[in-house]
N, C-alpha and C positions, 0 to 999 in steps of 0.2 A: 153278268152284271149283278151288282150286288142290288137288291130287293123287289120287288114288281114295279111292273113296268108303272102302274096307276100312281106310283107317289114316286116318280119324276114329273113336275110340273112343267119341263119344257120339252117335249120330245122330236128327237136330233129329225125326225122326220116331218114333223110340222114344220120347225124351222128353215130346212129348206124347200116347204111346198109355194108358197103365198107370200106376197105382201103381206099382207093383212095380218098373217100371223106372226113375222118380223116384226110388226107396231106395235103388237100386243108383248110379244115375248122383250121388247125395247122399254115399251112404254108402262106397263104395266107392274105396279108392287109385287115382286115373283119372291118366296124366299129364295135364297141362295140356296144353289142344290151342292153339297159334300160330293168335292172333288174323288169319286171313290174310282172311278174308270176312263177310259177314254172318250168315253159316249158326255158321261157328267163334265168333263173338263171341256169337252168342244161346246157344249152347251153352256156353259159358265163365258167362256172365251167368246163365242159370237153375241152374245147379248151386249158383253163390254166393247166388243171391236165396234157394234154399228150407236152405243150411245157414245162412243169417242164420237164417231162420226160426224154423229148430229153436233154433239156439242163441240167439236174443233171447228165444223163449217158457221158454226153461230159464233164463235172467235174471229173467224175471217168478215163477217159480217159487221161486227164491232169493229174491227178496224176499217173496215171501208166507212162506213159512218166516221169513225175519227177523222180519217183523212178526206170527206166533203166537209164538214165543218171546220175544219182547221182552214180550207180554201177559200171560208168565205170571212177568217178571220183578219184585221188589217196590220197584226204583228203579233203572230203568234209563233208561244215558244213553247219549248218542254220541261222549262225551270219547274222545280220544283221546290220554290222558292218565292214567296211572296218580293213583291218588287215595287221602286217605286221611280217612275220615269224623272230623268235629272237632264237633259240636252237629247233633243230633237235632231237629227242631224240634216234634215230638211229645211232646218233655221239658216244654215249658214250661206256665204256667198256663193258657194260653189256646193248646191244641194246636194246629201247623199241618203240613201236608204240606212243607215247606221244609227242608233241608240244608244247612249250609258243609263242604267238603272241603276239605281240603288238596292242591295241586297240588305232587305229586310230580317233581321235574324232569329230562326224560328224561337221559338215559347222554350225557355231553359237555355240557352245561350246567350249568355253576355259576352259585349265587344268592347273595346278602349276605342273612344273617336281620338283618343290621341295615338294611339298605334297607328304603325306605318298601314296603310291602306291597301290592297288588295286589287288589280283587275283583272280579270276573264276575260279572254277576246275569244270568242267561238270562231268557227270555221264558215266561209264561203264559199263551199265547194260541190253544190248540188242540195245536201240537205238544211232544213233549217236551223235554229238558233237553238240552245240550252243543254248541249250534251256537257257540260264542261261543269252542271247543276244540277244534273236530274236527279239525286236523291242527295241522302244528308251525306253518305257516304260518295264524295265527290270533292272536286278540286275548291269548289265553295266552300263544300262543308269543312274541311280541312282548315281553309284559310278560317272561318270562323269559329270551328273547334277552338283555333289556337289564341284568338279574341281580335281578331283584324278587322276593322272594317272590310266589306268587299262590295265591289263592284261589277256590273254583267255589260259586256259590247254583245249586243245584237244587230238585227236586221231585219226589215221587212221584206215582203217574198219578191218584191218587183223593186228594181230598181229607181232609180232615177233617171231621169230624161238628159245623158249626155256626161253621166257620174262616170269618174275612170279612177281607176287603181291609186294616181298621184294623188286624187279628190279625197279617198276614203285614209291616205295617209296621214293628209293634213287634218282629217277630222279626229282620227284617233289623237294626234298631237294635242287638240281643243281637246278631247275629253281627258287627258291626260292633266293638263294644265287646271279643268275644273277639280277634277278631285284633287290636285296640291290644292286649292284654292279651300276649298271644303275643310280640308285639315291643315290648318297652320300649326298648327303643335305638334305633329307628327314630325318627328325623329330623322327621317329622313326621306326618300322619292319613293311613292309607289312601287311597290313588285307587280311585273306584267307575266302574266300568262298566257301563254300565244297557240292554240291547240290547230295542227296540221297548218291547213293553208294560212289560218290566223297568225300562225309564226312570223312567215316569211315576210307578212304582209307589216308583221311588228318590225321587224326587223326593216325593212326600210324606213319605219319613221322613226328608230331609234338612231338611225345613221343617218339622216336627215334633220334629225333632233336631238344631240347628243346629250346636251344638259337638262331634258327630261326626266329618262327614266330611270327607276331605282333599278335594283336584278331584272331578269330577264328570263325566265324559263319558257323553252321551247317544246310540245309536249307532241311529239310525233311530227317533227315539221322536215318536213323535203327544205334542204337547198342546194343542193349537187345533183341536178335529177338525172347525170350522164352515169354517174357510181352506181357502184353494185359490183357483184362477182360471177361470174358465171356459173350455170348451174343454177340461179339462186333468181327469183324473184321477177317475171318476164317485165312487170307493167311495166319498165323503161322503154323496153322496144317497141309499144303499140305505137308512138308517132311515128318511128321509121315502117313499121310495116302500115302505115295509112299512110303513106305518103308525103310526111309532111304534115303540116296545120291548114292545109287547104281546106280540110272537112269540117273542122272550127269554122272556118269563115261560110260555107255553105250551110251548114246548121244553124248559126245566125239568120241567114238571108234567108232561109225559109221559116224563120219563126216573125219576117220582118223586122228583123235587129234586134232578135231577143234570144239569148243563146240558155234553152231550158236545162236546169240543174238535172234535170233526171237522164240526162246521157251521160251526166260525170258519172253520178250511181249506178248507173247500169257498168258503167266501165271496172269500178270499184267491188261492183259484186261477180264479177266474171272471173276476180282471182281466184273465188276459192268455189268451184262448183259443188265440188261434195257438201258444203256447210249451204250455200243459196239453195240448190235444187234440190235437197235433199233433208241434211241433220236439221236445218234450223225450225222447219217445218213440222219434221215428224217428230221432234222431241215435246211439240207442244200437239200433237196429235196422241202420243206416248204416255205423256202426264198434265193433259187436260186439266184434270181438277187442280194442278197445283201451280200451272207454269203459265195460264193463261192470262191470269193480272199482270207478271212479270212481262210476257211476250208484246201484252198492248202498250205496254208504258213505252217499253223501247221502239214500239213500231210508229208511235206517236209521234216519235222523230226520226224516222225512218222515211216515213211515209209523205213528208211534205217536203217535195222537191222545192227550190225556188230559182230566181231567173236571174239574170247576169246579162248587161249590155254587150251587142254584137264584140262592139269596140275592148272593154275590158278581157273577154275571153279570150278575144284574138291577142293582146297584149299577155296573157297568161302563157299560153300555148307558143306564143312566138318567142318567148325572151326567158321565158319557164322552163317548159315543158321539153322545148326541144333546143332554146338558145341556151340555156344554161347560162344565162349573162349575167346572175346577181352574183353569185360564187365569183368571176372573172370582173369585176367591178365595170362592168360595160355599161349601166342603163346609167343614164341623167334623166333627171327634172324638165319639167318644160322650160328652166328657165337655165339648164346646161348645169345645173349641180350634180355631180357625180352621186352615187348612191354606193359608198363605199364602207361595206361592215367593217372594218378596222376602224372606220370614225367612233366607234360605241365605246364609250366610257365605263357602261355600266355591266358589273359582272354576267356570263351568259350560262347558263343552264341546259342542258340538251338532255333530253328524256326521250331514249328509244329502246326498241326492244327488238329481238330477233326472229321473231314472232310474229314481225308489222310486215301481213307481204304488202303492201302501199309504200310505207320510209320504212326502209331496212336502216341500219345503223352504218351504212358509208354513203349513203344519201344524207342521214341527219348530220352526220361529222367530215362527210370529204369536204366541206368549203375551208377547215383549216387546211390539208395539205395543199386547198387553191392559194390559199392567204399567205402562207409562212412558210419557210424553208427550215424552220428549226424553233425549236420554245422558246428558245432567247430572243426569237424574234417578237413573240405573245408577250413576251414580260418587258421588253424594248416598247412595244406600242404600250405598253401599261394597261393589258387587260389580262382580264379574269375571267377564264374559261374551264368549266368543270360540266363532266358526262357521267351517264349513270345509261348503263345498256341492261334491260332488262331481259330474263332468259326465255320469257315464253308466251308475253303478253300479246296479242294482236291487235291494232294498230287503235281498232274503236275502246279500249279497255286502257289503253294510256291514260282518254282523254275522263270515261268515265268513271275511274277510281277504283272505289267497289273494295272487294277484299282481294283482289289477285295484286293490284299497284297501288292499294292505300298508304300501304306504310310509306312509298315513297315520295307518296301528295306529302302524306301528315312527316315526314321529315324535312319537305321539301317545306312547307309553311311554317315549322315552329324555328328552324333552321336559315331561316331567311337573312337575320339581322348578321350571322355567322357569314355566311356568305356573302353577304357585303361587303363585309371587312375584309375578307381574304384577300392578300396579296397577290400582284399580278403573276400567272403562270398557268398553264395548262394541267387541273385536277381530275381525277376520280372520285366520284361521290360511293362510298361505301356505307351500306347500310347494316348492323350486324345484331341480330338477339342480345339483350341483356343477360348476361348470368350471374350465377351465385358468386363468382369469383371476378366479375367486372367491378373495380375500383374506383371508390367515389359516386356509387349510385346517385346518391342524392342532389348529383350536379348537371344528370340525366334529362333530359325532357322527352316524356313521350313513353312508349315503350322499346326501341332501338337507339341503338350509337350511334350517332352520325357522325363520320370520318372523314378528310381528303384527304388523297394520297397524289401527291405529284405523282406526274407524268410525262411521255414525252411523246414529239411526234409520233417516231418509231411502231409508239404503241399502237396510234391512231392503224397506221398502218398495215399495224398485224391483221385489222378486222378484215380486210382483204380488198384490192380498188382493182381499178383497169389498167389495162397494160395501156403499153403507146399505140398499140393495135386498134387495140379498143376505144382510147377516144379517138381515132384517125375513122373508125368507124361512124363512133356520134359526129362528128363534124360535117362528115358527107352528110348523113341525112341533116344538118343543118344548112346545107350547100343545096342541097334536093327540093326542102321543104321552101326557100326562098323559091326558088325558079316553078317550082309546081302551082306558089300563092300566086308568080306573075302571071302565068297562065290565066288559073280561074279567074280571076280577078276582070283579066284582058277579055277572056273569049265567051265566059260562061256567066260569070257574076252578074250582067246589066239584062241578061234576060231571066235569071232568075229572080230578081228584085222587080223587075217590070211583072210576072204572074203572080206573086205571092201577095195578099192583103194582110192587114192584120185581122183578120176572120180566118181567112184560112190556116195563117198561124199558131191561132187560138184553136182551130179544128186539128192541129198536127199534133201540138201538143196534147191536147187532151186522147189523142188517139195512141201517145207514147206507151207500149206495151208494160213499162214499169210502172205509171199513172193507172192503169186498167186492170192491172193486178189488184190493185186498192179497192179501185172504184166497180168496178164489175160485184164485188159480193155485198157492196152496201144496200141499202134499201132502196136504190134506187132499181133495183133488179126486183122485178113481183118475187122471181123465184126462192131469192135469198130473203127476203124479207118474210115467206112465210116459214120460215127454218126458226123466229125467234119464239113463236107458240110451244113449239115441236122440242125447243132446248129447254124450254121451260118445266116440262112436263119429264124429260131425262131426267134434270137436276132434281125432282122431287120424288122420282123413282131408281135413282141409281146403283147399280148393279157391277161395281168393279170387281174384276179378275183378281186372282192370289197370285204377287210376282213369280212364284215357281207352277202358275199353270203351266203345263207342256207346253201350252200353243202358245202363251204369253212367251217363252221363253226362245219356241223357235221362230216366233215375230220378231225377238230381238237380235236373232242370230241372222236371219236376215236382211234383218237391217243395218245391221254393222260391214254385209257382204256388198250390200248397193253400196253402203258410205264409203266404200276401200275402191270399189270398183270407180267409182266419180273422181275418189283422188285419184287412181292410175291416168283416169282419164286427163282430171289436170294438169297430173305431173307429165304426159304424154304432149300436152297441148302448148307445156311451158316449153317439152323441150324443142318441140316444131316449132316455136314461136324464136328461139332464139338461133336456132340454127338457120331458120329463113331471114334471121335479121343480119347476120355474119355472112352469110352465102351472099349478100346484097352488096351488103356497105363495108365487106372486106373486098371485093372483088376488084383489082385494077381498073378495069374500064371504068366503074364508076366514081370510082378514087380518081382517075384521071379528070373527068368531067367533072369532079369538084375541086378539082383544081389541087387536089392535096398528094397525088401521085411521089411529088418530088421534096415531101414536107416530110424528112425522116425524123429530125430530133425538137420541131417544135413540139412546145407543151400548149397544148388547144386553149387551157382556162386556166392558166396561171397567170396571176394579175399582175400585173407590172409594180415595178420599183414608184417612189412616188420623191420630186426630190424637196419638197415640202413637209413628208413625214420624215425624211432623217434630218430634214434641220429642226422638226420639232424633238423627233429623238436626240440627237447634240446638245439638243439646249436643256432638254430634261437631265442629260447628264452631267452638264454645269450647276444646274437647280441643287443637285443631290452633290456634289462635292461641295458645294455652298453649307447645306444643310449638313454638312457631316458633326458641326459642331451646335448646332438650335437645338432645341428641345426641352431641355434640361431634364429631368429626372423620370417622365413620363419615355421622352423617347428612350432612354438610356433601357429602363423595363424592356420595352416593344423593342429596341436592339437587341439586346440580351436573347430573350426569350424567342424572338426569331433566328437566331443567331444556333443557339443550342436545338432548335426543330430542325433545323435543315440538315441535320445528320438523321433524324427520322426520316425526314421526308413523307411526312403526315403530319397533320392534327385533327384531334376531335374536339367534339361541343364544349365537352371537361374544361378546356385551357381555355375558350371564351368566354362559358360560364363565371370560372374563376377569375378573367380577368374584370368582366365587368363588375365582380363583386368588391377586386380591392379599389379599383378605379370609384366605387360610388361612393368609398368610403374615408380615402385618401387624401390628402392637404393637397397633394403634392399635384389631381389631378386639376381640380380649382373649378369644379364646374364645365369639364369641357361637354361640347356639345358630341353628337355621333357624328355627324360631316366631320369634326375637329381630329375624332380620335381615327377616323376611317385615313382620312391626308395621312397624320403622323405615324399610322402602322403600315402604310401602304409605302411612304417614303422610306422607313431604319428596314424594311424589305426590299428594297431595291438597294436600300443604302449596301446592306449584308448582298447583296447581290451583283455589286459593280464592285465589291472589294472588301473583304470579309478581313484581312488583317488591319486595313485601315480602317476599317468603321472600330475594330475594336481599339485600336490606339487612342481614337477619337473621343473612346467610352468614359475616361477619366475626367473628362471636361464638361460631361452631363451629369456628373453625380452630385449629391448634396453635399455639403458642407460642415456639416453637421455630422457627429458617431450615431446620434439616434434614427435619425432620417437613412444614412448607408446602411443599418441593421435593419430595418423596416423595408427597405427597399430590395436586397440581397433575399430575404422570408419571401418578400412577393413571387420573386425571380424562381428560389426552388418550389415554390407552391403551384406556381402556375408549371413550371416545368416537370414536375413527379406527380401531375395530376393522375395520371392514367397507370400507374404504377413504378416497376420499378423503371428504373432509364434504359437503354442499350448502354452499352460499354463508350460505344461513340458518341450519344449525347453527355453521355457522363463524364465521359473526359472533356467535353466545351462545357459543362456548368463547373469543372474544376478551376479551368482557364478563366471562368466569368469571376467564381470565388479567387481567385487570384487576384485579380484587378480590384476588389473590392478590398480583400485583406493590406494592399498595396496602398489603397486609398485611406484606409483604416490608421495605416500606423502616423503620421505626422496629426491625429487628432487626438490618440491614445497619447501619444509622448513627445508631448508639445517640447519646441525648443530652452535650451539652460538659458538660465537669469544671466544678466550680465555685469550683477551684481559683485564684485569679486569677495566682497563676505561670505556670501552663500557657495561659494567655491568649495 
């Protein structure tokens, strides 16, 4: 050892004699002893491993404090966002636990109240309200960065007495209606934002409510919960391996008709063991001093489970979870109205990622191939559906922004009005760096390109679905879970509602082992509450390790051994889990008992023909052979120029940047409003869509009259078309054809007919 042993101030055998001298070698101002040996670096390394200690267990201590005070709050959220309450959803006739706020825009952000407005619907799904806002980098922030008014849908932790799923849809529709109501100068409907279960949940009142809503982004939302791929992602199977939603219904009855969020989170955290029981812990045990503001913020909303009527959960779980009825258009209203997403008018949005073990990306996309047999079918109903699959985000990181999916919030808000407009068909959102050599910067918003590139089923398909195996599979355990509910329901239910009170409810819950995680290290524990003297006295003595201590170094080596070892564990547990789910509900016997034995080529959840959408499809294509000649010189552009893209089969912001610019400044456009101009590019797109040599015959009969008005108009057409540089060879040959029609047009103004003069002869 390099110098005498007297000027080592912590000597490695003190420290492991005593308490007492652990406190002092912890607590005490020590200089740092010069890593010179092994004796000095374990001496260095155990001072810092027991004030981690102290001060990680006084982190867990702050969040248990978080999470009693947030219990005893009566609508508490995690925004990070001043707010300001606008509809009570307890007001209405049919009371619900639901909120719209007003998002207050912090100090340095200004919004347009005449811009299109913004809402956030958070998720009911165990945890509470504001992940969709917790910091500035967030789907709020985003929408306000870009100057939008915006809006938050919350919730209080308890329901309402007899609130169901229909209730909370008609409420979103009221808060829908007040904010148009709020903004009469706004341009056109709200953009909604629907984060996981909040989706689906939008999504019915959007198909319920069709001439609501403006866009639609879906941001991690399940609606095919039977999809997936094998190998890949087990949560699908946990209803078949419980039997059914029988346990839904018993979890109710022992909370007294209160189904506690914290069994959905417990469910939710089971996916990934290595990150719950292990990384997420020790990375803030790891780097203490720097991750532990971070750690509370998120546990803040981690940590407050909230409740869900018996009746609603069971509705989730039965028609969700394992019926898979929204995709198959099966649920009605209480009043027998179908709930059918083809009803939705307004463009859809799907943000997922592959990353999400919760909504992998054939959960968030298999309801087209429930829906449609082909994209002509998507641009026949006249919608607008476009996806963006993320490569590596996990499923809480959709919702919360951040730097890993900002750019596709902040594309996704300044990009909005783009996406409106978009003609109907099935897109790809492409999102790409600006470079030196991207043309036209200045038409740019943001720091990325934003792009759609058609698509087609096909592609939906590549991401990979179930065989006919496989839903012949899911179907049984929906065959199962029926007859398992009639059981309990019959034999077991009347005596477990007869012992449970609501006391003892309240006692089950509170005794819920994800609840006690919280609560166990707050101050309500003598123990843990004397840890905060103890943390105290660390932080103003702290003694951290140099990352390349040895033993800092082989702590991390081991702990990346436990974090591999947790994942084999899960990847072990995913694949029993799915093997016992096949072994089950592939087996004939049970195939037979569901009656499905002899069902070789039905398709489980494909929705049926409807014969009311093809006579509106019919009549929509009388509309557009009508229109082939209205418009006059505005559509003739939006024919054109749709006309020469569909040999891309893309566009970016560029070409609606540039359109809105000639359209603001144009005779020709006369003031139209956005509704006006969304109708007229949405019809010369179908128009080019139902027949592309007669829309262009057509095109002569919309131009102006005038030589200067067809040159001004022709500039438009190339301007908006070479926005993005040069053309392909195939667009270039349809802006020759447009310049044809145009030059054609041209000559009976240049050289008007001879006099009839016969002097001038």
């Amino acid at each position: 050892m390099d110098g005498p042993v007297s000027e080592r101030r912590l000597p490695v055998a003190t420290l492991g004699s005593t308490l007492p001298a652990i406190a002092w070698a912890t607590l005490s101002r020590q200089p740092k002893a010069p890593v010179h040996n092994v004796f000095a670096a374990w001496s260095e390394y155990w001072v810092d491993a027991v004030q981690r200690s102290v001060l990680f267990l006084d982190v867990l201590r702050q969040r248990g404090n978080t999470a009693v005070e947030l219990a005893t709050h009566d609508s508490p959220n995690v925004l990070g966002f001043a707010t300001e309450l606008v509809v009570d959803g307890r007001s209405f006739e049919r009371p619900v636990n639901y909120l719209l706020h007003a998002i207050v825009p912090p100090e340095g952000i200004a919004v347009d109240l005449k811009a299109r407005p913004f809402i956030v619907f958070d998720p009911r799904a165990g945890h509470g309200p504001g992940i969709g806002g917790m910091r500035l980098d967030s789907e709020i922030g985003a929408a306000l960065r870009a100057g939008n008014p915006c809006y938050f849908v919350g919730f209080r932790p308890k329901p309402e007495p007899g609130q169901t799923i229909e209730d909370v849809c008609q409420a979103e529709a009221a808060f829908i209606r007040e904010v148009i109501r709020r903004h009469p100068e706004a341009p056109a409907a709200p953009a909604l934002i629907g984060n996981c279960q909040a989706g689906w949940q939008l999504m019915m009142t959007a198909a319920m409510n069709p001439e609501l809503p403006g866009p639609i982004l879906l941001a991690g939302t399940p609606l095919s919960y039977w999809q997936g791929t094998r190998g890949q992602k087990s949560l699908r199977y946990l209803g078949g391996l419980q039997g059914g939603t029988w346990l839904a219904a018993l979890a109710s009855d022992l909370g007294a008709g209160i189904f506690d969020g914290a069994l959905l989170v417990e469910n939710f955290e089971k996916q990934n063991p290595a990150n719950t029981l292990f990384r997420k812990p020790y990375n803030v045990y790891d780097n203490v001093d720097k991750e532990a503001e971070r750690f509370l913020g998120f546990e803040r909303w981690w940590g407050t489970p909230v409740l869900l009527n018996g009746e609603e959960m069971q509705w989730i779980a039965d028609n969700l979870f394992v019926g898979n009825r929204l995709a198959a258009g099966q649920l009605r209203t209480a009043d027998g109205f179908r709930i059918d997403l083809r009803n939705i008018r307004s463009p859809i949005i799907v943000f997922c990622s592959w990353g999400d073990d919760v909504t992998p990306p054939q959960q968030a996309l298999g309801w087209l191939l429930d829906m449609y047999e082909h994209e002509r079918d998507i641009v026949a109903a006249g919608q607008t559906i476009i996806y963006n699959v993320h490569e590596s985000i996990g499923h809480l990181g959709i919702f919360v922004s951040g730097k890993v999916a900002g750019k596709e919030h902040e594309e996704f808000a300044t990009g909005m009005d783009m996406i409106d407009l978009t003609p109907p068909g099935l897109f790809e959102a492409v999102i790409d760096p600006i470079t030196e050599d991207t043309a036209n910067r200045d038409l740019i918003v943001g720091r990325h390109l934003f792009r759609l590139e058609r698509r087609s089923l096909n592609d939906i398909r590549k991401l990979g679905f179930n065989s006919h195996e496989d839903d012949k599979a899911f179907a049984a355990v929906l065959a199962l879970s029926e007859v398992n509910n009639g059981l309990y329901r019959t034999f077991l239910q009347p005596f477990v509602r007869a012992m449970v009170t609501p006391e003892i409810a309240e006692k089950v819950r509170a005794s819920n082992p994800y609840r006690l995680r919280f609560t166990a290290f707050s101050d309500r524990n003598p123990l843990a509450k004397a840890i905060a003297p103890l943390a105290e006295q660390v932080k103003a003595n702290r003694q951290p390790a140099d990352n390349d201590n040895p033993y800092r170094v082989l702590e991390h080596r081991m702990a990346d051994a436990v974090e591999q070892s947790l994942k084999k564990y899960g990847t072990l547990l995913d694949t029993m889990r799915e093997a016992a789910f096949y072994s089950i509900y592939n087996s004939p016997l049970v195939q037979a008992l569901s009656g499905l034995a002899a069902s070789n080529t039905v398709a489980f959840h494909r929705i049926g023909r409807s014969v009311m959408r093809d006579a509106a499809a019919a009549k929509m294509q009388l509309e557009l052979a009508n229109a082939l000649y209205e418009g006059g010189a505005v559509a003739a552009l939006l024919r054109a120029v749709s006309y020469i893209y569909r040999a891309e089969r893309k566009i970016d912001e560029r070409a609606f940047t540039e359109l809105e610019r000639y359209l603001a400044g144009s005779p020709d456009a006369g003031g139209m409003s956005f509704q006006e101009l969304k109708h007229l590019l949405r019809t010369q797109s179908l128009i080019n869509d139902r027949d592309e040599d007669a829309a262009l015959a057509a095109l002569p009969d919309l131009l102006p009259k005038d030589e200067a008005g067809l040159i001004r108009l022709l500039g438009a057409i190339r301007q908006i078309a070479e926005v993005g540089g040069t053309l392909s060879p195939a667009s270039a040959e349809r802006l020759e054809r447009i310049e044809r029609i145009f030059a054609e047009a041209l000559v009976p103004l240049a050289d008007p007919a001879p006099s009839s003069n016969p002097d001038q002869s």
